[in-house]
C-alpha positions as CSV (number, residue, x, y, z in Angstrom):
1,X,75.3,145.5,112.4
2,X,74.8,146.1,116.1
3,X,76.4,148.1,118.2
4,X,76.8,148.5,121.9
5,X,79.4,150.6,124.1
6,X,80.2,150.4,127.6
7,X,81.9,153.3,129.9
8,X,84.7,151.4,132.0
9,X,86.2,154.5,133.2
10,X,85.4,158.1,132.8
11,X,87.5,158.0,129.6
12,X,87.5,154.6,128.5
13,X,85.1,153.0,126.3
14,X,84.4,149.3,125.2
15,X,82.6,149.1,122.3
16,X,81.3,146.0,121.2
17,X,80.5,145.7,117.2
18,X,78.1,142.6,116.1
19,X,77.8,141.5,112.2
20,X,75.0,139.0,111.0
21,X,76.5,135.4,109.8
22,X,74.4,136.3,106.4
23,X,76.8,139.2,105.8
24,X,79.9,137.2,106.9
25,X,78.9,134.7,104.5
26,X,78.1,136.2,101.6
27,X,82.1,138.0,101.7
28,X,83.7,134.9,102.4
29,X,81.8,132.9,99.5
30,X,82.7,135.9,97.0
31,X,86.5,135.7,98.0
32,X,86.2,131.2,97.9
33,X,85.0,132.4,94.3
34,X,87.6,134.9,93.5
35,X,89.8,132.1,94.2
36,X,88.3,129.3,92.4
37,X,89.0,131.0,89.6
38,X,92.3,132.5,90.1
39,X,94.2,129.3,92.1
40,X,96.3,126.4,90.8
41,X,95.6,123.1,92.4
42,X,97.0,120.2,90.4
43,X,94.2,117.5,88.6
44,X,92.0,121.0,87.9
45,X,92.0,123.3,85.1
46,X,93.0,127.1,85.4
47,X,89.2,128.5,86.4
48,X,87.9,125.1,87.1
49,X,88.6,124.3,90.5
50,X,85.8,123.5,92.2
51,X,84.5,126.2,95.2
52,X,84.1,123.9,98.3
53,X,88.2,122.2,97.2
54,X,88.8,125.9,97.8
55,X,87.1,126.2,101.1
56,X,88.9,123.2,102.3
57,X,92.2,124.6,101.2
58,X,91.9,127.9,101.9
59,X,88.8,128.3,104.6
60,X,90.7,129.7,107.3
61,X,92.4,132.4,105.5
62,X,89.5,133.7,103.7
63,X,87.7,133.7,107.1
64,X,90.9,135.9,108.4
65,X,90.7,138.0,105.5
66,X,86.9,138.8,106.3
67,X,87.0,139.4,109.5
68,X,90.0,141.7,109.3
69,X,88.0,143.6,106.3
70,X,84.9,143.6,108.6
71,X,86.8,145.2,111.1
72,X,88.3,148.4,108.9
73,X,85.2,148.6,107.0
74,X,82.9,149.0,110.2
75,X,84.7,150.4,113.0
76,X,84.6,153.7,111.7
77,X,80.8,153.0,111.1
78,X,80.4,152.3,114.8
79,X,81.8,155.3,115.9
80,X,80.2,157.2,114.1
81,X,77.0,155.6,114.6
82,X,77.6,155.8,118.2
83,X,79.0,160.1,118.1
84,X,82.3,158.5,119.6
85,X,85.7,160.2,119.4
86,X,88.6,158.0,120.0
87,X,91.5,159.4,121.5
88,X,94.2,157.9,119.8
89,X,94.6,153.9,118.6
90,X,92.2,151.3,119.6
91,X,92.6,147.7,121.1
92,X,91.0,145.3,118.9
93,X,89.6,142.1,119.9
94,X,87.9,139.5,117.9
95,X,85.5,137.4,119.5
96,X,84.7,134.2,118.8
97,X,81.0,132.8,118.0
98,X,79.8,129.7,116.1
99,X,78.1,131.9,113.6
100,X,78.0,136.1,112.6
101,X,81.3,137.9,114.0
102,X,81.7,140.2,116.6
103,X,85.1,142.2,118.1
104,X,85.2,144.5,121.0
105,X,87.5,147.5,120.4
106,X,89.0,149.2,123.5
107,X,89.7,153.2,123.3
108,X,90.0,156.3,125.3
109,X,87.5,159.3,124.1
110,X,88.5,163.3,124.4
111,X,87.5,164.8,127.5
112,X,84.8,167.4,128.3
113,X,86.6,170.6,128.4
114,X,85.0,173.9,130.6
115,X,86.6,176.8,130.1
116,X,85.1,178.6,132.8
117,X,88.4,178.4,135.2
118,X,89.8,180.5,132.9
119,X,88.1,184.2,133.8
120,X,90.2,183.3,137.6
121,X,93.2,182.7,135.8
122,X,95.6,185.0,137.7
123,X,98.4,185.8,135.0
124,X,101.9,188.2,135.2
125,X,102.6,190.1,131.8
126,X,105.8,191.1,131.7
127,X,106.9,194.7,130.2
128,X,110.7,195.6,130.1
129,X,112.7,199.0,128.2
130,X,115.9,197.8,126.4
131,X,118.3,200.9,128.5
132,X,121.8,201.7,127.8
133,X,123.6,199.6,130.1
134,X,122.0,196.9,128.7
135,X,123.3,197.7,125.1
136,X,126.5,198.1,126.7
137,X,126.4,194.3,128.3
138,X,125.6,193.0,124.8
139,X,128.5,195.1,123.2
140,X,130.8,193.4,125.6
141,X,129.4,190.4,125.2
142,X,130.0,190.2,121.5
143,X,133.8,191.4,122.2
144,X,133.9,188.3,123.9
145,X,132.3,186.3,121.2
146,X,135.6,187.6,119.5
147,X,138.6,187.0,122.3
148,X,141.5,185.8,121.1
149,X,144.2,184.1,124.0
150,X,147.9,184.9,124.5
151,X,150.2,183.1,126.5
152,X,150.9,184.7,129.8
153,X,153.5,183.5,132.2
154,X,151.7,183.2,135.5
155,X,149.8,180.7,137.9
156,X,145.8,179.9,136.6
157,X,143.0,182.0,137.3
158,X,139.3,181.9,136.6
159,X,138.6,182.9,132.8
160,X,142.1,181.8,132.0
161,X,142.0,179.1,129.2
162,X,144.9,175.9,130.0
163,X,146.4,173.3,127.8
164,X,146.5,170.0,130.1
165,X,147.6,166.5,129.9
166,X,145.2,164.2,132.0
167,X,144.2,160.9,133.0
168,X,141.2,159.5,135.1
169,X,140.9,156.4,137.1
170,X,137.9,154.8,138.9
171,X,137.8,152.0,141.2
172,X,141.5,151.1,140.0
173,X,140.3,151.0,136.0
174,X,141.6,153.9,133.7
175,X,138.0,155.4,131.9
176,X,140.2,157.9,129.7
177,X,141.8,155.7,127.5
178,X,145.5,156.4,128.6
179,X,146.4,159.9,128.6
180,X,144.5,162.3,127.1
181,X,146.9,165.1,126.1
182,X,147.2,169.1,125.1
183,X,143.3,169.4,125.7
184,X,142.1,172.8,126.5
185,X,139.9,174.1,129.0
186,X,138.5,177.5,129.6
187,X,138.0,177.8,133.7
188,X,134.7,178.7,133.9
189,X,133.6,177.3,131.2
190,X,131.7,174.4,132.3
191,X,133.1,171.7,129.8
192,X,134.3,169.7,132.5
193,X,132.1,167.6,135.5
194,X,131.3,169.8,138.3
195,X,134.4,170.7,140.4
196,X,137.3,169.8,138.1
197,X,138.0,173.3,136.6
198,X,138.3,174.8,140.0
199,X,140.9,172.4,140.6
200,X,142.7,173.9,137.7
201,X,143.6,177.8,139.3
202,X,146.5,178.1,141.0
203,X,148.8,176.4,138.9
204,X,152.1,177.5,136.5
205,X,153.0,175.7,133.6
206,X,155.2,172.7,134.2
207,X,153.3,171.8,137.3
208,X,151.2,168.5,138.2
209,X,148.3,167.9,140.7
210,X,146.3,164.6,141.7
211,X,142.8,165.5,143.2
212,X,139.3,163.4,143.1
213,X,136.0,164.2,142.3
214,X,132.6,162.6,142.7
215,X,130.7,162.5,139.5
216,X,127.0,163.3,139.4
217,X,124.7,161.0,139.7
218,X,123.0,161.5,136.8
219,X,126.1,161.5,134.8
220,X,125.6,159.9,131.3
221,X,128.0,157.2,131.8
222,X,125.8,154.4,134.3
223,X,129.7,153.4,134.9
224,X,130.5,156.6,135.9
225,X,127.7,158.3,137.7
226,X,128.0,158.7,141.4
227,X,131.5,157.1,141.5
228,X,134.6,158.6,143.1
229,X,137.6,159.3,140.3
230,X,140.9,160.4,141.0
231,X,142.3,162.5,137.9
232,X,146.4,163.4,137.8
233,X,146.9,166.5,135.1
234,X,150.3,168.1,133.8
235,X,149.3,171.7,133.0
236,X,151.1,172.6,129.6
237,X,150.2,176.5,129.5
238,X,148.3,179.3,130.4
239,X,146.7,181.7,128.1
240,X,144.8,184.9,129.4
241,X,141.7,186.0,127.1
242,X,142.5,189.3,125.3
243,X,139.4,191.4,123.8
244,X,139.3,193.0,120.5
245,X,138.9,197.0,120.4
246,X,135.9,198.5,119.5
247,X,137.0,199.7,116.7
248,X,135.8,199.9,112.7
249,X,137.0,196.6,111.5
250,X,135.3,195.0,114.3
251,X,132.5,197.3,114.1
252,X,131.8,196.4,110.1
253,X,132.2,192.8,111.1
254,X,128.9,193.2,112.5
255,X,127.3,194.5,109.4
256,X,127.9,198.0,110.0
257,X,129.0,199.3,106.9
258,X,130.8,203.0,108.0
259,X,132.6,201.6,111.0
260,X,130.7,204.2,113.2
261,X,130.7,204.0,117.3
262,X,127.2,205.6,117.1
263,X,125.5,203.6,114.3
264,X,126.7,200.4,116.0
265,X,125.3,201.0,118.6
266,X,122.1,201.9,117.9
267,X,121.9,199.0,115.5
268,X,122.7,197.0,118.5
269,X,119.8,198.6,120.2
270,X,117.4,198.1,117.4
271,X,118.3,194.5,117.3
272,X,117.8,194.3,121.1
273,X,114.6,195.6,120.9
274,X,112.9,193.3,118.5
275,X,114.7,190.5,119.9
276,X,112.7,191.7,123.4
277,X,109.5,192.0,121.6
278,X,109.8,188.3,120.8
279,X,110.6,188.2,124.3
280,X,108.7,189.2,126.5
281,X,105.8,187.5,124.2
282,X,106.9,184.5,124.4
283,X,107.0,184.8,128.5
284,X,103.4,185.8,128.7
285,X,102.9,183.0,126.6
286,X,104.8,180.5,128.9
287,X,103.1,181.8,132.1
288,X,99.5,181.9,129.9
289,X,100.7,178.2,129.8
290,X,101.4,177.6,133.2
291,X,98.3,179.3,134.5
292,X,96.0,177.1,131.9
293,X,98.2,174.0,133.3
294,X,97.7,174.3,136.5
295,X,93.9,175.8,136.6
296,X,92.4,174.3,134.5
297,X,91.1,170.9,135.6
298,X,91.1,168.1,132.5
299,X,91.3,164.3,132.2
300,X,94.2,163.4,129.7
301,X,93.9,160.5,127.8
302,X,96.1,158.0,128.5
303,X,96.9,157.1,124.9
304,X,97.5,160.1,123.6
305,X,100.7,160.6,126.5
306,X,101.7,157.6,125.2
307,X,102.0,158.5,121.4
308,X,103.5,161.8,123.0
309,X,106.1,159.9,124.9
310,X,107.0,158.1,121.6
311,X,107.3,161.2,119.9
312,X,109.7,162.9,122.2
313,X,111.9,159.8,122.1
314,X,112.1,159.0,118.3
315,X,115.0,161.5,117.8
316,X,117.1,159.3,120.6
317,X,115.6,156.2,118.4
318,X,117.6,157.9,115.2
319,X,120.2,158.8,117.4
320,X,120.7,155.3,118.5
321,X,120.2,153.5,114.7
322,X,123.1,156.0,113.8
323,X,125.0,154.9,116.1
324,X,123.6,151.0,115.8
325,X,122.4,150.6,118.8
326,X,119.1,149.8,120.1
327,X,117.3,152.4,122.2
328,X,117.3,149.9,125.5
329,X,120.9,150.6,125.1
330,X,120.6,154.7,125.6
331,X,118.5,153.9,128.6
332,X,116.0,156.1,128.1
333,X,113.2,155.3,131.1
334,X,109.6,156.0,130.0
335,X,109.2,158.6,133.0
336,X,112.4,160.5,131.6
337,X,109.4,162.2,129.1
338,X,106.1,161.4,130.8
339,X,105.4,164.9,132.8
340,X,106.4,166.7,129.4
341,X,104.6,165.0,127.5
342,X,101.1,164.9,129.6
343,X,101.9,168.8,129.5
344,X,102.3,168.8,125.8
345,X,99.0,166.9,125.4
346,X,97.3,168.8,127.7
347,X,98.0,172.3,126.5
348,X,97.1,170.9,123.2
349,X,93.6,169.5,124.1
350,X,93.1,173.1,125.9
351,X,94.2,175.4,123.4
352,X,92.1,173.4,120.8
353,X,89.0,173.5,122.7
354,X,89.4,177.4,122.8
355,X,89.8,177.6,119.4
356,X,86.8,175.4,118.6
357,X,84.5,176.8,121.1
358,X,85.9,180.4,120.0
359,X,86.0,179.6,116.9
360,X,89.4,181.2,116.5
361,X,90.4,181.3,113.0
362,X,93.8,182.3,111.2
363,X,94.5,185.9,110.5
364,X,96.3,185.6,107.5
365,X,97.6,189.1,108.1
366,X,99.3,187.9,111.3
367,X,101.0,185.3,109.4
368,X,102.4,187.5,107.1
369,X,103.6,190.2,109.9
370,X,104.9,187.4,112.0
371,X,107.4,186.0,108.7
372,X,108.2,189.7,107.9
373,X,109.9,190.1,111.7
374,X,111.5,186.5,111.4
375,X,113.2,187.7,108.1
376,X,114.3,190.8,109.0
377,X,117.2,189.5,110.7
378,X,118.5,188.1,107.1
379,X,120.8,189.9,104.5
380,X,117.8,189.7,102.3
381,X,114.1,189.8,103.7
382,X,112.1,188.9,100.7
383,X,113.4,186.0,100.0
384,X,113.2,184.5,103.3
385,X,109.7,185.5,102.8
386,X,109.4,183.9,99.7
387,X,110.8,181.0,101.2
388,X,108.5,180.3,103.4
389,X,105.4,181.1,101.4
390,X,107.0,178.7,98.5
391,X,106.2,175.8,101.1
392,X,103.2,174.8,102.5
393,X,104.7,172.6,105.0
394,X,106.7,175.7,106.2
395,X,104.0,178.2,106.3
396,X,101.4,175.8,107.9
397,X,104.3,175.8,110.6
398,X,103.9,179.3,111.4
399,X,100.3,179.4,110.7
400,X,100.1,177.0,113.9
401,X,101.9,178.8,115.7
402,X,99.6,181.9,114.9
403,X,96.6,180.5,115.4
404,X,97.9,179.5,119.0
405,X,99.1,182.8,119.4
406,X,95.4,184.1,119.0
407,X,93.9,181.1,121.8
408,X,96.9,182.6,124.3
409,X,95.6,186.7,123.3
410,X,91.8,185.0,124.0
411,X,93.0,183.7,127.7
412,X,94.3,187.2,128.1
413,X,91.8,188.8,127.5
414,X,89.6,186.8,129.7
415,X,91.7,186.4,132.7
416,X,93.2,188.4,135.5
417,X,96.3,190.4,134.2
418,X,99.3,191.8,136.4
419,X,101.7,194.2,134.7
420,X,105.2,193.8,136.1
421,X,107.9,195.3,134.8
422,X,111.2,193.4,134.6
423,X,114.9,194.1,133.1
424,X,115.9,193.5,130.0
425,X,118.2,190.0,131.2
426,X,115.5,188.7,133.4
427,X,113.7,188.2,130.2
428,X,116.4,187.2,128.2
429,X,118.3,185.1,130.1
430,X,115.8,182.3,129.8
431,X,114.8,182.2,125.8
């Protein structure tokens, strides 16, 4: 076997793979064998047809099978013989010659990776207190988790929830079907396309209003999006939001047992702070990210975007096949997913290439600390534990997500840090 490779880009690689006819023979005349004694041809015995009746019959498949063994038997070889990585799926081309075989196979390899960029790295760590007023927020925000609504007889007003009859209409063709009727819509909410609940204030029950609206342009209906639609609505009736008291049954609804003001809320804090901890990590992760994004200078492979890109859409795939529809139908364009996914991949190849050069390996103990915080959120810790050590799938999950953990605390460590302290919200707010 002889091998050659040529560099066509600065990733890309044509390798060109050459097998002697004495090889190519000697495979093809053991499978015209095989055959001779396992094929039916009528006039001939079971076992007795002759070898070159078989070549005529079956020459060009044997030749197909060969070649295609050839190929999975010495690509690998090749590579290997060559200290070639591919970076994902080749392109495989047989050539063809009067005698041997020979097939070029077309592939991207994994860039060179320097990690020196990384000791400029400029990077923010955020550090935040969990204070009272911020327990407070969260109380009222579970109250409101909790609302109830009462009929009130007055005109609409933001927060107000209101039972409406509606239809729409765009360029003279009804897209609601009729008359949709008694649907409810919180104001405020943002259930509705941007514009239409603000129409809804002002109004008593009995009452009717016509207005249009502009949809969005990237509304999910191609019919729909950027189009004009006048909507007439009969509002049934208003309801005002009313709060539940802070009181025990409320309190023990929450898993406080005695009903207590105090121990509430200091469960309430606990859970606040943990839930910060997790936090504020994961946004000096996300601007480690960033920083390694951005800084670091890498070549991605093409291919491996593209199996990304295929990744991120093969939940819409299943989404469409439930639906039975083909995936052209969701119109889904390929750019939609292609600056996510070259950050995926890229991230990836950098984070691996500072474990391998680090060589970062799993603390076992972090795994275990890491699954003890996730649980403790459960009625019953140890078996969530349990749970997740009963599965290797499951733990090799969070084992991942450990060991990337440790490549982001290496960046850290390396790069230029900048406290800055930030509220409780500001970190929040974005998980």
């Amino acid at each position: 076997m002889q091998v050659s490779v040529e560099k066509t880009s600065e990733l890309s690689r044509k390798m060109t793979v050459s097998i002697p006819e004495s090889v190519v023979q000697e495979k093809m005349d053991a499978q015209f064998k095989k055959l001779a004694r396992e094929v039916k041809v009528d006039g001939f015995r079971p076992g007795k047809v002759p070898v070159s009746m078989v070549k005529k019959l079956y020459g060009d498949r044997v030749k197909s099978d060969v070649t295609g063994d050839l190929i999975q038997s010495t690509y690998f070889e090749a590579l290997q013989q060559q200290d070639l990585s591919p970076a994902g799926y080749p392109n495989l081309q047989p050539v063809d010659k009067e005698e041997g075989f020979e097939y070029i196979a077309e592939f991207e390899v994994y860039p060179e990776v320097s990690l020196d960029a990384v000791a400029n790295l400029e990077i923010s760590r955020p550090s935040a207190t969990v204070v009272d007023a911020d327990v407070e927020a969260m109380i009222e925000k579970l109250r409101q988790q909790k609302k109830t609504w009462a009929d009130v007889e007055r005109k609409s007003q933001a927060q107000d929830r209101v039972t409406i009859h509606f239809s729409g209409t765009s360029e003279g063709e009804n897209f609601t079907d009729g008359k949709v009727e008694n649907y409810a819509v919180e104001i405020g909410g943002q259930q509705m396309i941007p514009g239409f609940e603000d129409e809804l204030k002002g109004l008593s029950a009995g009452e009717s209003k016509t207005f249009s609206i502009v949809f969005p342009e990237k509304y999910n209906s191609e019919k729909l999006a950027g189009k004009t639609a006048e909507f007439e609505i009969e509002l049934v009736k208003v309801e005002e939001s009313v709060l539940p008291e802070l009181d025990a049954d409320f309190i023990k609804a929450y898993g406080v047992e005695d009903g207590d003001v105090v121990s509430f809320r200091a469960d309430v804090r606990a859970n606040m702070e943990r839930e910060l901890l997790q936090g504020l990590k994961n946004k000096l992760k996300n601007n480690v990210m960033d920083a390694l994004y951005e800084k670091v200078e890498i070549t991605t492979p093409n291919a491996l975007i593209d199996q990304e890109i295929q990744a991120l859409m093969q939940p819409y795939a299943e989404r469409a096949q439930k639906m039975r529809l083909k995936l052209e139908d969701l119109q889904l364009p390929r750019d939609m997913f292609e600056n996510q996914a070259k950050r995926r991949v890229t991230l990836g190849l950098l984070l691996g290439e500072i474990i391998s050069q680090n060589e970062i390996k799993i603390d076992d103990e972090k795994v275990r600390s890491v699954i003890e915080d996730m649980a403790k959120s459960y009625e019953k810790p140890e078996d969530v534990v349990n749970w997740y050590y009963a599965d290797k799938k499951r733990l090799n999950d969070v084992q991942q997500m450990v060991l990337e953990d440790q490549a982001v605390e290496w960046v850290v460590s390396k790069a230029k840090i900048t406290d800055e302290t930030v509220g409780f919200s500001d970190v929040m707010e974005k998980q």
